[in-house]
Legacy VTK file of the C-alpha trace (Angstrom):
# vtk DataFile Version 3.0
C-alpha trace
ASCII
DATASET POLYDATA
POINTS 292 float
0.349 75.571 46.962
-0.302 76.631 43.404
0.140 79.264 40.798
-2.886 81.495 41.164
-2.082 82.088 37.460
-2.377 78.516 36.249
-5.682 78.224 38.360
-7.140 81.110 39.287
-10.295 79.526 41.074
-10.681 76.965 43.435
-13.165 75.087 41.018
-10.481 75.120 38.172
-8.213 73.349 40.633
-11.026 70.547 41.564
-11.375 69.763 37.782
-7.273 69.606 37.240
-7.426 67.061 40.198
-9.925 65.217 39.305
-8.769 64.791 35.791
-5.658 63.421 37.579
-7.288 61.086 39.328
-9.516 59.478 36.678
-6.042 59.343 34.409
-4.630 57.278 37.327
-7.686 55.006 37.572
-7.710 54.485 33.568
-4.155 54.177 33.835
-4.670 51.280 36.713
-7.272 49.563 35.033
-5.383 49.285 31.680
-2.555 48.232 33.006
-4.520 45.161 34.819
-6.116 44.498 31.938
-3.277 44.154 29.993
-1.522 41.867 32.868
-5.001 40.252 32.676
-4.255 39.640 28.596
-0.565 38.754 29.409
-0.797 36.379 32.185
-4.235 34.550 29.925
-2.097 34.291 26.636
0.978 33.042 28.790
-1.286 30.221 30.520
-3.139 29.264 26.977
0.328 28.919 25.367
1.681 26.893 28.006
-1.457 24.928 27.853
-1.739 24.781 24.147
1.966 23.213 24.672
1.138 20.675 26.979
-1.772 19.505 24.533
1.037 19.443 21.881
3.344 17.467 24.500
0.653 15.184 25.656
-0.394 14.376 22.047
3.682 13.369 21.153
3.930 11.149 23.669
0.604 9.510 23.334
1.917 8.998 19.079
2.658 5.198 18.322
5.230 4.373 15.695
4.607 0.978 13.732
7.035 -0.901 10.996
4.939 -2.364 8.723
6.876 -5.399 6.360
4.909 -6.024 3.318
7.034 -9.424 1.633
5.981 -9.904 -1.904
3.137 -12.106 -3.076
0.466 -10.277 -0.652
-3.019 -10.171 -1.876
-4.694 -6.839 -0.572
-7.370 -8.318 1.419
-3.801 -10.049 3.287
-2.434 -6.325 3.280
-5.439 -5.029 4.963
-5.245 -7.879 7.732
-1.140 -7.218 8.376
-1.513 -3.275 8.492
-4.430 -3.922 11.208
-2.472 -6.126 13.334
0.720 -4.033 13.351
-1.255 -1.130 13.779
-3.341 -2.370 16.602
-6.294 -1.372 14.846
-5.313 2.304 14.400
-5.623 1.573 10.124
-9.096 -1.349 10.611
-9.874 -3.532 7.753
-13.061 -1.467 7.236
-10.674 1.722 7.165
-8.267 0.040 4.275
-10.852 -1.496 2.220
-12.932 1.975 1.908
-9.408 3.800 0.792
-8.756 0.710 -1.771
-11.837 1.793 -3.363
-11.584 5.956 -2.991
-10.615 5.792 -6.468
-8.644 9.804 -6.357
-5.203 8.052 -6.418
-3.407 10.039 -9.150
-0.609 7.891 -11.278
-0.334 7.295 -14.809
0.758 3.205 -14.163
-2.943 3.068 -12.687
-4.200 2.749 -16.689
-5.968 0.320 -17.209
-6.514 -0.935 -13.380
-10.593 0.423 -13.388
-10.089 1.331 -9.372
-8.492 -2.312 -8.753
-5.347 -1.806 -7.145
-4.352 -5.326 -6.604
-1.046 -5.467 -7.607
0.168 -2.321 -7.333
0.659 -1.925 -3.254
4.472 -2.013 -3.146
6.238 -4.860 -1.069
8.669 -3.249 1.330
9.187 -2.216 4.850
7.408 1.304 5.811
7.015 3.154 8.753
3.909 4.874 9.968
2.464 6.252 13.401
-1.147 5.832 15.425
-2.231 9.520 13.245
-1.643 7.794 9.495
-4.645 7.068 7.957
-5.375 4.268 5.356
-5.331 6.395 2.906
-2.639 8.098 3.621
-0.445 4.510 3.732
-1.799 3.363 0.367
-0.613 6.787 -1.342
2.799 5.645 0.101
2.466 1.973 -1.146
1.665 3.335 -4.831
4.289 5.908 -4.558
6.971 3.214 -3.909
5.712 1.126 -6.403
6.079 4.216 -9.285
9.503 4.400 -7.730
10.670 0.993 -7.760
9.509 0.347 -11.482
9.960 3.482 -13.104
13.343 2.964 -14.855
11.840 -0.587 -16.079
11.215 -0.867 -19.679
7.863 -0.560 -20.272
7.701 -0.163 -23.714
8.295 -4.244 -23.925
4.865 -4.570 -23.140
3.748 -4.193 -26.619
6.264 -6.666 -28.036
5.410 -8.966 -25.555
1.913 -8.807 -27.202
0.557 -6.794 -23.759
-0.405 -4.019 -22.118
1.791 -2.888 -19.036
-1.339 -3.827 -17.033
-1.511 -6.671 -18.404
2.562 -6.953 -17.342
1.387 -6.667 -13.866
-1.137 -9.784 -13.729
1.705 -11.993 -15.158
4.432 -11.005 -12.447
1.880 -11.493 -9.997
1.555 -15.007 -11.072
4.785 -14.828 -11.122
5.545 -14.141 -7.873
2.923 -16.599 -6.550
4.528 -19.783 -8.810
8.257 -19.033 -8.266
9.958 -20.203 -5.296
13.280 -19.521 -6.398
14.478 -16.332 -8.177
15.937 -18.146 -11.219
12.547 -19.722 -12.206
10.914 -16.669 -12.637
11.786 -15.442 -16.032
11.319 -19.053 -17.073
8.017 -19.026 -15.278
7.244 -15.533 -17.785
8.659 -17.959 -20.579
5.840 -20.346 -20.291
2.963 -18.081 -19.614
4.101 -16.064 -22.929
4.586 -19.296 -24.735
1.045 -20.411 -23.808
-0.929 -17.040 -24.748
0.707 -16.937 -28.158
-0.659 -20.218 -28.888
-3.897 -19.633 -27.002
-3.514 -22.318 -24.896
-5.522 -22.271 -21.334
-2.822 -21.205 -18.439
-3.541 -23.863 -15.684
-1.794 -21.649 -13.072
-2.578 -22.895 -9.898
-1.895 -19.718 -7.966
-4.876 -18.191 -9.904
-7.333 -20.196 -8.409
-6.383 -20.230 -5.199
-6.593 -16.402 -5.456
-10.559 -17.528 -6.827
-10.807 -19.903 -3.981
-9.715 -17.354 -1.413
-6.600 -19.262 0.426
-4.002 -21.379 -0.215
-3.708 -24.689 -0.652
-0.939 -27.134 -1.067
-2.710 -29.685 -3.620
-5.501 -28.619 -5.580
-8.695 -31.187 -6.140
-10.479 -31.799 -9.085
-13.149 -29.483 -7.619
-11.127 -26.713 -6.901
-9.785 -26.654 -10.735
-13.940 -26.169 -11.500
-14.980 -23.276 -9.529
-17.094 -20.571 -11.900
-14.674 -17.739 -11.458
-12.523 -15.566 -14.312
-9.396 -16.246 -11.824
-9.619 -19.968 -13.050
-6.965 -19.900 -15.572
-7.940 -23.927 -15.732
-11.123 -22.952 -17.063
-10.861 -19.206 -19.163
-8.163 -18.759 -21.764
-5.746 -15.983 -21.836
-4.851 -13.570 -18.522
-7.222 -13.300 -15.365
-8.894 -9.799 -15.048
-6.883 -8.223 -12.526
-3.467 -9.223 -10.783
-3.729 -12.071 -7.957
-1.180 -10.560 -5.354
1.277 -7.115 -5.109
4.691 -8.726 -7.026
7.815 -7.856 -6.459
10.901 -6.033 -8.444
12.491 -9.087 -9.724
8.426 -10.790 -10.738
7.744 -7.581 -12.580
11.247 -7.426 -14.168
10.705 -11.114 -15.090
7.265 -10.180 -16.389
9.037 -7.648 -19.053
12.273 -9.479 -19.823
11.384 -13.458 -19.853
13.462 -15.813 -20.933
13.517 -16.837 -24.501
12.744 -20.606 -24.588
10.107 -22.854 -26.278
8.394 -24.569 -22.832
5.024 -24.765 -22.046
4.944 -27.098 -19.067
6.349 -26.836 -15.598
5.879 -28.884 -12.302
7.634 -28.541 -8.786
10.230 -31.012 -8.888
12.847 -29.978 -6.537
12.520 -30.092 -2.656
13.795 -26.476 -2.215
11.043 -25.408 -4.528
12.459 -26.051 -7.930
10.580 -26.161 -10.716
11.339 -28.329 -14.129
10.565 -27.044 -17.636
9.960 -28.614 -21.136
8.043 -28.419 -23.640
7.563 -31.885 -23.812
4.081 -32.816 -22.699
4.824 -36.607 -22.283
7.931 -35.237 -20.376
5.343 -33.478 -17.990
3.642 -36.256 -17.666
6.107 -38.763 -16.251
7.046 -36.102 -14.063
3.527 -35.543 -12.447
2.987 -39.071 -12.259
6.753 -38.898 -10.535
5.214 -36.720 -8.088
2.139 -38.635 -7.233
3.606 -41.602 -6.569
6.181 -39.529 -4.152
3.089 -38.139 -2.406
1.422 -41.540 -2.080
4.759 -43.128 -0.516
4.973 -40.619 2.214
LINES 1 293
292 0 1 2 3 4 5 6 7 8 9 10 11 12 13 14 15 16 17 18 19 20 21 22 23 24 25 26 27 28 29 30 31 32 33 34 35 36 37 38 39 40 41 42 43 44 45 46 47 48 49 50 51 52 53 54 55 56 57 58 59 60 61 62 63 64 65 66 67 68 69 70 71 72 73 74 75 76 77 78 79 80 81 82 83 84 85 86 87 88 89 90 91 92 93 94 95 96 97 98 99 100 101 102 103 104 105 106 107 108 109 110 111 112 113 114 115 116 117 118 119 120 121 122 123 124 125 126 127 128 129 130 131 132 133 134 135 136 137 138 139 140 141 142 143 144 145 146 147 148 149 150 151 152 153 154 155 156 157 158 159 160 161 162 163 164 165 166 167 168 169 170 171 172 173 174 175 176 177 178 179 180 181 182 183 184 185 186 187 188 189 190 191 192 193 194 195 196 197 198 199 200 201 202 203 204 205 206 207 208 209 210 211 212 213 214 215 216 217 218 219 220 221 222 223 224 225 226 227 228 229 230 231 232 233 234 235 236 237 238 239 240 241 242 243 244 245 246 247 248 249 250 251 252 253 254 255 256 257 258 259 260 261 262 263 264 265 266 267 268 269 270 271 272 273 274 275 276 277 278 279 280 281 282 283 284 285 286 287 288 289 290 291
């Protein structure tokens, strides 16, 4: 039954229904079509999570120790071994050379940053790159040394570059912490009277390893690391130093040597400035060698 009022012909009551009907069907097929949207966004976020889940877990987490005295080439093989090979040598040497690392203490450096990757303990994961870890290294480094005094460079007669090379030999020649200022003593006392440095350390950095007793031959090598051969300071820095090396490099002690040799079996070092003293102490040594 209907109003003959509202629809006063059969044909106006075919059209009402069928309008009905195709508001149902629209009605229908928007409704599955938004379930269709629901139920796809539901499945891609809960797939989109188990991407994000599956990537977590699959994250390693490495500790990286740095001690002090490192050369970077020695950097680059540690962070490749703890990392498994995540950061490769290849990786690490092309950041050492990017060249886009932004801090003032790099002056001076030209791209070389020998010296400045910060001994310490650091933690990365499988997804840090190499250039990534080396931002970190510098950044610890501008923290460690930023409340030194590096204004003493120029009354020490250097730049603070030029600070860094010597507590690098530093930290190379000192076995025990109380040598090392007196170690800065003697490099300071040498350069002022332009005297060659003879540090051993440098040429073993020239000679690429270490090596307990140095040959005539070794003291030769054609390199501007040979402090046996050049006069004054080595180009660059021979190894990443230390707070207490770099500290020793700006505050040395005040004395008048010029000579030291290893005397001591826990890795003591004798001073003078004395060079006849030095002598009967090397020949000391020798004969020490010989007997054992």
């Amino acid at each position: 039954m209907h109003d003959p009022n509202e629809y006063p012909t059969r044909s106006h009551l075919r059209l009402h229904r069928a309008k009905q009907r195709a508001r149902r069907r629209n009605l229908i097929v928007a409704t599955s079509f938004l379930a269709v949207v629901v139920i796809a966004g539901i499945t891609g976020y809960l797939a989109y999570k188990k991407i994000q889940s599956d990537r977590k877990s699959a994250v390693k987490n490495y500790t990286i120790t740095l001690p002090e005295g490192l050369t970077n080439k020695q950097v680059e093989e540690k962070v490749a071994e703890v990392t498994e090979g995540n950061i490769s040598v290849r990786e690490f040497k092309a950041a050492l050379g990017a060249n886009d690392y932004n801090y003032r203490f790099l002056s001076g450096a030209v791209g070389n940053l020998e010296g400045f990757l910060f001994p310490k303990t650091y933690d990365v994961t499988s997804q840090t790159t190499a250039h990534r870890l080396i931002n970190t290294l510098l950044k610890q480094f501008n923290i460690e040394t930023e409340n030194l005094e590096w204004s003493r460079a120029r009354a020490l007669g250097v730049t603070p570059y030029q600070v860094v090379i010597i507590a690098s030999m530093i930290e190379r020649e000192a076995k025990l912490p109380e040598d090392r200022p007196l170690i800065a003593s003697v490099i300071y006392n040498r350069l002022q009277k332009g005297m060659k440095l003879g540090i051993c350390a440098t040429v073993e950095y020239a000679l690429g390893s270490n090596k307990p007793v140095l040959s005539d031959k070794d003291v030769e090598i054609d390199s501007p690391y040979n402090t046996y051969r050049i006069k004054g300071l080595p180009p660059g820095p021979i190894c990443n130093p230390g707070f207490e090396s770099m500290r020793a490099a700006l505050y040395p002690a005040s004395t008048d040597y010029i000579y030291y040799i290893l005397t001591g079996s826990n890795g003591k070092h004798s001073f003078t400035a004395d060079y006849q003293q030095f002598a009967r102490w090397k020949a000391e040594l020798i004969q020490k060698e010989k007997q054992q």
